[in-house]
Structure formats: C-alpha cells, structure tokens
VOMAR-173349 format. One line per field, with one value per residue (C-alpha): x, y, z; residue number from 1. Coordinates in Angstrom, 1 decimal, decimal comma, always signed. Example, Ala and Ser with C-alpha at 12.3 -4.5 7.8 and 13.67 -1.06 7.14 Angstrom:
BEGIN
east	[+12,3	+13,7]
north	[-4,5	-1,1]
up	[+7,8	+7,1]
seq	[1	2]
***
This chain:
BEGIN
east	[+0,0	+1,6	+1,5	-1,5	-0,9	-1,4	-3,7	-6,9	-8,9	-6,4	-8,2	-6,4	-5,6	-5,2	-4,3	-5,2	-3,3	-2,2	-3,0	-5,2	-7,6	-6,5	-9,5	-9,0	-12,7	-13,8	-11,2	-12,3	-16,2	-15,1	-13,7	-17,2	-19,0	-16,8	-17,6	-14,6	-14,7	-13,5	-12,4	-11,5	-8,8	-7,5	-4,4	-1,5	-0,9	-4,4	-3,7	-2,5	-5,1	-8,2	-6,2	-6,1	-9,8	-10,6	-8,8	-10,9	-14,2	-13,8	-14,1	-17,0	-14,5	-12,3	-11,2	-10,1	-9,6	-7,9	-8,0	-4,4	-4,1	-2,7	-5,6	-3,9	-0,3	+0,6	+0,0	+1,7	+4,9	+3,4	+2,8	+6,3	+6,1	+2,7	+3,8	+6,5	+4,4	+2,3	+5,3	+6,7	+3,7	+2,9	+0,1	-0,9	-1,3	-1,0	-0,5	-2,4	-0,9	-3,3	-1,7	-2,1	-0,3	-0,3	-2,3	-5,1	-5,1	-4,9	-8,1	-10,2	-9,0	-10,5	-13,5	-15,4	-13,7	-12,1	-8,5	-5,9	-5,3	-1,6	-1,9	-2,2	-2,0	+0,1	-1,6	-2,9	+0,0	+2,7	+0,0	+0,4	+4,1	+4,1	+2,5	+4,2	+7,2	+5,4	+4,4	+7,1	+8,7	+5,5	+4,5	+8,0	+6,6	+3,6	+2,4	-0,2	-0,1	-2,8	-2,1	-5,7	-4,9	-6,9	-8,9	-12,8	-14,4	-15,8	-12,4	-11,0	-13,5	-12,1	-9,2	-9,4	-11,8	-9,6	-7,2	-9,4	-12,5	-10,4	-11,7	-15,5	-17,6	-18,8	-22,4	-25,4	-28,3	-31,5	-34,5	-37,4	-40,2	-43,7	-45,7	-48,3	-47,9	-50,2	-47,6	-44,7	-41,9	-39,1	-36,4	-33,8	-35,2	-33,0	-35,6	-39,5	-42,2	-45,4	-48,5	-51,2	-51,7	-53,1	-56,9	-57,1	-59,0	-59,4	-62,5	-63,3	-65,4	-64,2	-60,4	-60,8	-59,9	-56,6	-53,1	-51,3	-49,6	-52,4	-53,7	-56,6	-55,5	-51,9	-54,3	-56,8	-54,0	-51,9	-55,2	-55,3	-54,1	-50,8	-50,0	-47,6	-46,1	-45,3	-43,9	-41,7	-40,9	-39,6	-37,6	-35,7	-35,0	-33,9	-31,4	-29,5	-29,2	-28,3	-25,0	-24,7	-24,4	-22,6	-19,5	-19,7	-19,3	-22,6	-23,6	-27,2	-30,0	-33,5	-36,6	-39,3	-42,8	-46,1	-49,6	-52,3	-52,1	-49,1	-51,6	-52,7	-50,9	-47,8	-47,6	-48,5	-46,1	-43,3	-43,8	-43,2	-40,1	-38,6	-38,7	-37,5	-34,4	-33,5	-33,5	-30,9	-28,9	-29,7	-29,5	-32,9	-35,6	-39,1	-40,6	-43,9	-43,8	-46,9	-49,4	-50,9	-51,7	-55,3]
north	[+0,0	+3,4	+6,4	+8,6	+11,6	+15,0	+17,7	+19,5	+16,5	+14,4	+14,2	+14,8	+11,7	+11,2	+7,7	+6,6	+4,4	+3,5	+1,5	-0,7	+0,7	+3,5	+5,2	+5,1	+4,1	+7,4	+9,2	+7,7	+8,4	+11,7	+12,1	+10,5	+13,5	+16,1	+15,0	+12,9	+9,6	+6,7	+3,4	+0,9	-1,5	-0,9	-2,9	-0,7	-1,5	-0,1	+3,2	+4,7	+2,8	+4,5	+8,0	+6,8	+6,5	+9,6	+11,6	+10,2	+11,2	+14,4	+16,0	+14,1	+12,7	+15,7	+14,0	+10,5	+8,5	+5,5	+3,6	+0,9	-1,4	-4,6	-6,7	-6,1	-6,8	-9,3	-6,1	-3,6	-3,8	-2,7	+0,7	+2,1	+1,9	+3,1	+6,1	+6,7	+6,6	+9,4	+11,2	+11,2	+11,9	+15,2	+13,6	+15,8	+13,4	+13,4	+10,9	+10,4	+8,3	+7,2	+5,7	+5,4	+4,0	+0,7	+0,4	+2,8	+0,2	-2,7	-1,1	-1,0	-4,3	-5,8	-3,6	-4,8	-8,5	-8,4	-10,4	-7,9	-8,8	-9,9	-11,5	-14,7	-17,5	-14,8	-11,7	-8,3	-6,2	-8,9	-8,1	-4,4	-4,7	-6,2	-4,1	-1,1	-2,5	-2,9	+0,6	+2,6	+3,4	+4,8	+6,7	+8,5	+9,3	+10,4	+14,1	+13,9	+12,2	+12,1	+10,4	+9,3	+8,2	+10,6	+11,8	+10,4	+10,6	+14,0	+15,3	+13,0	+14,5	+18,3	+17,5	+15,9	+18,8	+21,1	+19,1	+18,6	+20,9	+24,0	+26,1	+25,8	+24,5	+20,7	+20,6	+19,8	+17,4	+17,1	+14,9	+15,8	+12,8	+12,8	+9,4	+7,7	+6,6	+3,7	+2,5	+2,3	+4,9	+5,5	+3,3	+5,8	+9,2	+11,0	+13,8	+12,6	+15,5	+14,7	+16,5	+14,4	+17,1	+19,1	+18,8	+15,9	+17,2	+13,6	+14,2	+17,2	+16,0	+18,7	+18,0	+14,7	+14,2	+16,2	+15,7	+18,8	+19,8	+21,5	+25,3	+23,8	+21,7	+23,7	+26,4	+24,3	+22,8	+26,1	+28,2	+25,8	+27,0	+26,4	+25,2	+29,0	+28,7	+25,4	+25,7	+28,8	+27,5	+23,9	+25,5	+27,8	+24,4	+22,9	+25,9	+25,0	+21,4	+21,9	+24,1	+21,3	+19,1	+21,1	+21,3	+17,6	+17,0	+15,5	+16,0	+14,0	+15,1	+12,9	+14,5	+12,7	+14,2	+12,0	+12,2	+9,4	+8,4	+10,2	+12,2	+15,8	+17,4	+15,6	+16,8	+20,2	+20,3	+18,9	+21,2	+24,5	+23,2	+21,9	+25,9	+26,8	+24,5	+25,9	+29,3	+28,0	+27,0	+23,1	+21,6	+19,5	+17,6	+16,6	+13,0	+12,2	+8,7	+7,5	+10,5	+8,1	+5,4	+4,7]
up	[+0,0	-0,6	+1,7	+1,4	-0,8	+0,8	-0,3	+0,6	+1,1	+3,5	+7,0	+10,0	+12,4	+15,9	+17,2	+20,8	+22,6	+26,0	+28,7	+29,1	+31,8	+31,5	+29,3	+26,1	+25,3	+27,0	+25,0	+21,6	+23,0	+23,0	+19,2	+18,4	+20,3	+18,8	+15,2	+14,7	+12,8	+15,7	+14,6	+17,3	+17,1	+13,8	+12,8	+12,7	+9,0	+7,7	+9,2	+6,0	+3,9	+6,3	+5,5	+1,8	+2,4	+3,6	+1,0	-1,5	+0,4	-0,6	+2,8	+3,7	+6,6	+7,6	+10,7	+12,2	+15,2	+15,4	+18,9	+18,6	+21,8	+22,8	+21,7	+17,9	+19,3	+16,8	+14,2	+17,1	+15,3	+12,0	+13,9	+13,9	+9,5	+9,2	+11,3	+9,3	+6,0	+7,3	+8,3	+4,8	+3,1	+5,4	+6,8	+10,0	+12,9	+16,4	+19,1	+22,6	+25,3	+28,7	+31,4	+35,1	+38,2	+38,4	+41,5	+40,1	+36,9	+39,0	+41,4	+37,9	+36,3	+39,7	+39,9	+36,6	+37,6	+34,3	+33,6	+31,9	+28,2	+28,5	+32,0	+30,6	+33,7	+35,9	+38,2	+36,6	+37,5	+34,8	+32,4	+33,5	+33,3	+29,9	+28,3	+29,9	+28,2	+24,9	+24,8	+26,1	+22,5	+21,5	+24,8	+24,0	+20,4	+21,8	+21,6	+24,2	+27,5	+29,9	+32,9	+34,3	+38,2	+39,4	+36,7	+36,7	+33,5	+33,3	+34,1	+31,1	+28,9	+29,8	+29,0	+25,2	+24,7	+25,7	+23,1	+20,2	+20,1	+18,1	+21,0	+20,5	+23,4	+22,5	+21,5	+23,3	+21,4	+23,1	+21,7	+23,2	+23,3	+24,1	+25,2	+26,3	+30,3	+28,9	+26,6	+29,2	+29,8	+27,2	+28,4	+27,5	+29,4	+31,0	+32,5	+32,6	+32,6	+33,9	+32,2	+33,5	+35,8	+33,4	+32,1	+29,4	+25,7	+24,9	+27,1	+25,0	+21,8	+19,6	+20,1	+20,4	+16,9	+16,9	+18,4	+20,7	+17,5	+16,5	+17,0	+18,8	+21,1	+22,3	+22,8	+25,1	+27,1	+27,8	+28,7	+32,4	+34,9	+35,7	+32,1	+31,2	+34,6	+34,6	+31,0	+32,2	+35,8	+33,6	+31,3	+33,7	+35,4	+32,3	+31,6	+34,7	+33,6	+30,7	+32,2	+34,2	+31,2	+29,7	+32,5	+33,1	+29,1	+28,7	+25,2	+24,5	+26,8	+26,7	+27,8	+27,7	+28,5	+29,0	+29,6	+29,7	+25,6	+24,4	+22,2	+23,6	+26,7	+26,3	+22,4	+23,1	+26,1	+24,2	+20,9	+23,5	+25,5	+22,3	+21,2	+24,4	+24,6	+20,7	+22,4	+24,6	+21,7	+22,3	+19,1	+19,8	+17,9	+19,0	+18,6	+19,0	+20,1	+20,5	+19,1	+16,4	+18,3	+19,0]
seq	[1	2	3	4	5	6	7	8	9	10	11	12	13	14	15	16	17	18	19	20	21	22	23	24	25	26	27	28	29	30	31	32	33	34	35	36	37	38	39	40	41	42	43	44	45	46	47	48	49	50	51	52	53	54	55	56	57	58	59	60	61	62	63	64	65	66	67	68	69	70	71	72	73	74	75	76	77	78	79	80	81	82	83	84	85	86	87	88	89	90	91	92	93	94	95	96	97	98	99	100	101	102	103	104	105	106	107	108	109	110	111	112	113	114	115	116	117	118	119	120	121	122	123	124	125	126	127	128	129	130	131	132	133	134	135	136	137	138	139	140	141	142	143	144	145	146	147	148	149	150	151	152	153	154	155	156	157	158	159	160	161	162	163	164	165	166	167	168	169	170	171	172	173	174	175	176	177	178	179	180	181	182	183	184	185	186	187	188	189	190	191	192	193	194	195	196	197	198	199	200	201	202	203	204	205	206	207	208	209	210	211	212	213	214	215	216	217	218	219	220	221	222	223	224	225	226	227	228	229	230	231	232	233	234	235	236	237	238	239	240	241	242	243	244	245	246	247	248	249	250	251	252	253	254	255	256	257	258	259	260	261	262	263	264	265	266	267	268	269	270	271	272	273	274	275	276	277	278	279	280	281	282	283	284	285	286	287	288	289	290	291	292	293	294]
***
C-alpha cells in the first residue's frame, strides 16, 4: 500500500493508545461526540489505507480517530512503519498516550472482575508490566499524554476537549419525546415530565380528533391554569441542567414528557419546551412517540 498523498482533502488523524484501563474508550467516546470519525482497534498496517480512504471522500471525513491497543499486538509492530508513511507523506497526525499508576489500573481491572489482556496465567499487575514495556517506545513518540490516576471521567472528557475541540464549546443534542404513560416509559429518558396534571382534551369532543400539534389543542391545554407557569418554571429548570451538562461533558440530553395516551398534553407540552431548549442554543428535535396510536 503506498503512503496517502497529501492535499486538501487528506483528514487529519489522531491515534489513541495506551494503557489498558487507562480510558481510552472514554477518549475515543469523545472524538465521536466532537464530530470525529473513531475506529477501534485498527491494525496498525491499515492506518494509511483509512487516510487513503478519507482523502478520497472528498471532505465528507475531515477528521479520524484511530484507537491501537494490545488486543492487535501481533499487528503492534506494524505501527512504527505506518507512522513513518504518514510522516513522509505530510500527513498531520498526532499521538495520545493514557496511562495510570499501576495500582489505580490494578483497582479497575479488579472492579469490573475483568483479567488484563496480556496477564495470561500470571496476576494483573505482569500483564500491566508487559505491556508497559510494549508501549514505552511509542509513549516517548507520543504528543499527548494524559495520565488518568486521578482523573474520573468527566475530568478525562475536559481535557481531550480542551485538546481537540479548536476552541469551541462541544455541542449539546437534546431529543425531546412525548408518550403515552399507557404505553410504558421511554427506556432511555433522562428527565421525565409529567403532564397528566393538566386537564385531558381527549375528554373534550371537539379536540378529540386532533393531536397537541395542532392550534386547537396547544391552545386548550396552555389556557389551564398552571400550564404557562409550569412551562416557564420547567424550562428555567432545564437551563440550569443543561449548564450542568454542559460542565460535566454530557452532550445527548432525553426529555421525555407524557400524559395518559401520548396524544394531547404531552404533544403540546413537548412542541413549546422543544422551542425553548432551541433558544438555549440546544441543538434538539421533538418526537412524537406515541401521538398516532389509537
């Protein structure tokens, strides 16, 4: 395979390695989140074929990840030449190293109950020393270390955005879902609203017929009492999550707001904050789950 050519089109690479333990799945989590394309495990060799690859989408991939570790060490010692292929073809890449102290590693290798990869029939801490030995050539190549022993996730997260997000804050994605409480609660909520406080229109003949996204019906259900205020009262609350979020490098937010069917309050409810979360600068969509059920 020959080196990837340079030019306009040539993405820029970062490769993760590391330790194992040491978070590089939180690291490549968070390439994902700031629009990077994230392989894991890639064979050292192909390196300069994905780069190849990219070129030729003609931007459509301006930017990969590659995650290399000890679970492709029979390919480990392709790494060295692949690096040096993207060195003499100009290819702009970079380097992150995580590691950790050995007795931090050891504390997490025995806290999911999980063997290390190179252990093999002896204790965690010779598969520890291994592959310390394995890597040490490339953690001196490396232009990035991050040395998690004290760092939980969220502070991991700062840190690669601080590395890798060009100085823009990470974005925030909301989906905003109404439902039916009489069709079970979206099993991937994060918030749950609860509208069945408010009076139900199913019991109205009129707006029986229509759904919350209509004039009708969004006008019914924020003319109750309580319906505005709750509205404004929820999404002050929701700005103060969302800073939350923000600082602890969440970036997906589900909201999921219910009544009895999924079909009136919840709809109507869910249409407003959806507005009120854009105004925020969320980037957010609605779905309706259940609105055309019967």
């Amino acid at each position: 395979m020959n080196a990837p050519g340079t030019g306009e089109n040539t993405p820029e690479l970062v490769i993760i390695s590391g330790m194992s333990g040491a978070g590089r799945s939180t690291a490549a989590k968070c390439l994902e989140d700031l629009g990077w394309f994230v392989v894991d495990n890639l064979p050292p060799s192909l390196i300069p074929t994905m780069v190849d690859l990219g070129a030729r989408s003609q931007g459509a991939v301006p930017r990969i990840g590659v995650v290399v570790d000890v679970r492709g060490r029979r390919f480990f010692d392709d790494l060295k030449n692949s690096l040096a292929d993207l060195d003499s073809s100009g290819v702009r890449r970079r380097v992150v190293f995580l590691e950790a102290s050995d007795d931090h590693l050891v504390r997490r290798f025995e806290s999911v109950r999980r063997p290390h990869p190179l252990q093999g029939d002896g204790r965690i801490v010779d598969g520890i020393a291994k592959e310390r030995d394995l890597l040490r050539e490339l953690r001196g190549q490396a232009d990035l270390v991050i040395d998690t022993s004290t760092l939980n996730v969220h502070e991991l997260r700062a840190k690669m955005d601080a590395a890798f997000a060009d100085g823009q804050e990470p974005e925030l994605r909301a989906t905003v879902m109404s439902f039916g409480y009489k069709y079970g609660l979206p099993v991937d909520a994060d918030l749950v609203v609860d509208c069945r406080f408010l009076p139900n229109p199913h019991w109205v003949p009129e707006l029986r017929p229509f759904t919350g996204t209509s004039e009708e019906v969004a006008g019914y259900v924020f003319d109750q009492p309580g319906a505005k205020e709750f509205l404004d009262g929820y999404s002050e609350l929701l700005r103060l999550v969302i800073e939350g979020y923000r600082r602890e490098g969440k970036r997906y937010l589900t909201l999921a707001v219910g009544c009895t069917g999924g079909k009136h309050r919840s709809v109507a409810m869910a249409e407003r904050l959806t507005r009120r979360l854009a105004e925020q600068g969320v980037d957010t969509k609605v779905v309706h789950r259940d609105m055309g059920r019967e």
